[in-house]
Structures are given as C-alpha cells and as structure tokens.
N, C-alpha and C positions, 0 to 999 in steps of 0.2 A: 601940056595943058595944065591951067590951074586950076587946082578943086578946091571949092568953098570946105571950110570946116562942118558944115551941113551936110553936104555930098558925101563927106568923108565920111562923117557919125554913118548914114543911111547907108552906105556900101558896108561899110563896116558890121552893122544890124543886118541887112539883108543876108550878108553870108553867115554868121553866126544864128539865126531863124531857120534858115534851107538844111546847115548841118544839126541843128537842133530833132528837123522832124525824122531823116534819115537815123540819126544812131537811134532816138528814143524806137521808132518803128523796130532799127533793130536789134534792141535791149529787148525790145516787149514782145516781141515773136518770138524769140528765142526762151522766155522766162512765162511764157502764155502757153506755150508746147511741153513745159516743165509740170505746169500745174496740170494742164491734159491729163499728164500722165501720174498724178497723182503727188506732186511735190507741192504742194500748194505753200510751203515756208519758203521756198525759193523766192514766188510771188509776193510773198509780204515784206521780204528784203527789198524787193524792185520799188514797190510802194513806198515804203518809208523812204528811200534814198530818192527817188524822183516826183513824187507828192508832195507840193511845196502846201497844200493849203489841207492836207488831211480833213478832206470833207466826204469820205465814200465809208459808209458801213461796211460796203462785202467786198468780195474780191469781184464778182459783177458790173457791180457799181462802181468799180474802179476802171474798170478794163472800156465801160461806157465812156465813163468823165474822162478819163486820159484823149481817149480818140474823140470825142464831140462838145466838150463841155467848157464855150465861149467866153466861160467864167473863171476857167482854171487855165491862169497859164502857163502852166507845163505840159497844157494839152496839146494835142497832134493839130487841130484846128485852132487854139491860140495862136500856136507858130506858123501856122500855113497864112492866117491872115494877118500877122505882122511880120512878115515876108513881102503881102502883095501888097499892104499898104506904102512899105518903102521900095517896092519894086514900079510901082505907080510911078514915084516920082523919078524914078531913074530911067523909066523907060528908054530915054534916046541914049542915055550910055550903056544900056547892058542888051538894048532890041527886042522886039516884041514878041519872036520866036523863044526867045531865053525865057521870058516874062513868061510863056504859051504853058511852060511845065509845070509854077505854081497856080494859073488858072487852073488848068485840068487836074489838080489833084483838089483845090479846094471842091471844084464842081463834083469830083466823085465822093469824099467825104460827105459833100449835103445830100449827096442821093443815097448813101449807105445808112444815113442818121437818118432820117426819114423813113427808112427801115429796121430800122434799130438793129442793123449789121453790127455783132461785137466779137464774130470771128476777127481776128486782129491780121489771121493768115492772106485774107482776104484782100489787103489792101497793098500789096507786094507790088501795085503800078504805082504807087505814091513813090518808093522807096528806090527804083529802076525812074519815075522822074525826078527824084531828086540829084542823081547819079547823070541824068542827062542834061539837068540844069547847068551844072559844072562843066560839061564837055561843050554844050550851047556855048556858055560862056568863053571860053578858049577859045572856040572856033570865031565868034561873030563880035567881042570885044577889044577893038583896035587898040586902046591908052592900055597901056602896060601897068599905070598906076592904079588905073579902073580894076583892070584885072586882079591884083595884087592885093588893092584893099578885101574885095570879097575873101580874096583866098585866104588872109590873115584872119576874117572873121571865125569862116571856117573852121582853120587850125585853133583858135581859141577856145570854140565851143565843142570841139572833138574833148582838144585836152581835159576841161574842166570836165567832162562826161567822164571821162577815161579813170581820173584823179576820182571822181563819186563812186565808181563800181570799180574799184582797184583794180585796174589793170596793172601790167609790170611797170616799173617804170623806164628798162631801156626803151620799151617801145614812146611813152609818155616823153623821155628826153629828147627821143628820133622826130617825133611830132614839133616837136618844141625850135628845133636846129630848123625844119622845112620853114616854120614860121619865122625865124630868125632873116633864111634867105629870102624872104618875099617881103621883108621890110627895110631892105637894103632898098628898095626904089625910093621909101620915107626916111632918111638920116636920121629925122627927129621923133619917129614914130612912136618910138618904143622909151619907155623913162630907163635910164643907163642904168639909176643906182638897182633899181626894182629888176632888171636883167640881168645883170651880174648877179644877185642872190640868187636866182633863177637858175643861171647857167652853175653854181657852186654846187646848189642843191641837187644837181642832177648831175652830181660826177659820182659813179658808180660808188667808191669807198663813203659819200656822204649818203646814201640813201639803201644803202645794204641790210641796217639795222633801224632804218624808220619806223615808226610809231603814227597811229592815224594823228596824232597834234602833227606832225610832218606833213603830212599827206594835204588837210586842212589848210596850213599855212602856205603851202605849194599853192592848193588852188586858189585862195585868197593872190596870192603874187600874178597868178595865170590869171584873173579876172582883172588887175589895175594896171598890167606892165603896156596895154596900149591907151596909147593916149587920144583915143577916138570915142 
C-alpha cells in the first residue's frame, strides 16, 4: 500500500506521543517515590531535564502541570491529546479498539484533574494502556509499513528520553539497531549520512569516554535521522 507523506508524518507522531506518555509516567513515578521519601534533589533533576517551559514555582505545581497542564507540552495530557488528535485521522489504519486505549486514558486524566488527583502512583492504567496500545497495534494492524512507522516513532522518542536522563548507552545503541530493523520496510527512511554518525557514535570504544556535548549531539542526530 502507498502512504502519503502525511500518513507517514501522523504514524510517525502518533507513536512517538504514545511512547512519550509511557516513559515520562515512568520517569515520574519512579522520581515522585524519591521525593516521598524525602529526596526531593532528585525531583528537581526530573524538572529541569523534562520541563520544557519552566513555569511551576514548587515541586506541587510541577507534578500538577506535568500530568494536567494543556499548555505545557511535555505534559502527560499534552501528549495523550496529540496522540488522539493524529489517532483520529488514522483511525482505519490502526482500528478503533487500538484508538480505545488513548481515549480511556485521556477520559481518566480529566476525571483525576477535576479532582486535582497529583498522586502520580495513581495513574499506573494510563501506563499498562499505553503497553496495550502497542500489543492492539500488532495484533489488529495488517500493512507491515503502518506497523513499523509507529514503532520507529516509538524507538525515537524512547531514545531521546533515554539520551535526557543518561541511561547507558549499550542499552541506547540496542534501542537504536531495533529502530534501524523496522525501517528496512522504508529504504529511504532514515538520512544515510546522519545514520552512519549515529551508528559511529555508538560503537563501544567511541562512547566509553563521552562527555554530555556527546550525549547532546547524539540526541540532536536521534531527533533528524528520520525523515518523517
């Protein structure tokens, strides 16, 4: 089947949105359970690294805007609804049961903001339906290329997450190789020269002694090497 360069952008976005609220959910659980316990410097590394628009006075105010706040988008509700906004139009390629798991989390978000629910522990169905998004999808999407663009979005947005709160980087280059195979469906998908720095960078003896200007420039390359 041929995909418009439209289709392509919106499969591309939709799965990069879906893996977006899943890690953040579970960066912020994990670093929300820190400050619980009395680490609250932990919290304000999460802040700074994933707070694109530093507008929260407290760590309150943060853990609010992060999960409800339609104006910040690195929030858990920014990305749930430009998910379902490009999930709309995709509906007949990805099915309306796939489609069913971003509905029901946005719907539980608005009913927790309405309560001003900022237990973050709380919302572990969003997190278990973004995990089922993914399996929906595999199960009920027949084009292999349909399949495949989301999953690249996916791996894009794991990585760049990954690359923000330094993870190791074999795991970061392991991520990188999955997204490699799934764009063997696109010949042209990926820009050659910008994938090869990519694959350089990420040979053990080049990344052994990196510096965050490395780290940076990786993810800068992880944000432009696809061409959607």
């Amino acid at each position: 089947m041929i995909i418009s360069a439209n289709k392509a952008n919106r499969l591309y976005w939709l799965g990069r949105y879906v893996e977006r609220v899943y890690m953040t959910l579970h960066l912020l659980r994990r670093v929300y359970d820190k400050m619980i316990d009395g680490q609250p410097e932990d919290y304000e590394s999460f802040w700074q690294k994933l707070d694109m628009t530093d507008s929260y006075a407290s760590t309150s105010e943060f853990t609010l805007g992060m999960m409800y706040d339609d104006k910040n988008p690195s929030s858990l509700m920014s990305s749930l609804n430009s998910a379902m906004d490009n999930a709309i139009m995709l509906r007949e390629d990805i099915k309306s049961e796939t489609m069913s798991y971003i509905e029901m989390s946005i719907a539980l978000m608005k009913k927790y903001r309405s309560e001003a629910m900022s237990n973050i522990t709380n919302l572990q169905s969003v997190t278990d339906w973004m995990l089922a998004f993914g399996g929906s999808a595999a199960q009920r999407i027949d084009d292999p290329k349909v399949l495949s663009l989301i999953a690249i979005g996916q791996k894009t947005e794991k990585i760049d997450i990954m690359l923000r709160f330094c993870y190791c980087y074999d795991r970061i280059a392991a991520q990188y190789y999955i997204l490699r195979n799934w764009a063997k469906e696109w010949p042209e998908l990926l820009d050659e020269n910008i994938d090869a720095q990519i694959v350089e960078m990420l040979k053990p003896e080049n990344y052994k002694d990196a510096d965050e200007e490395f780290r940076w420039r990786l993810c800068k390359f992880i944000n432009t090497v696809v061409r959607a």
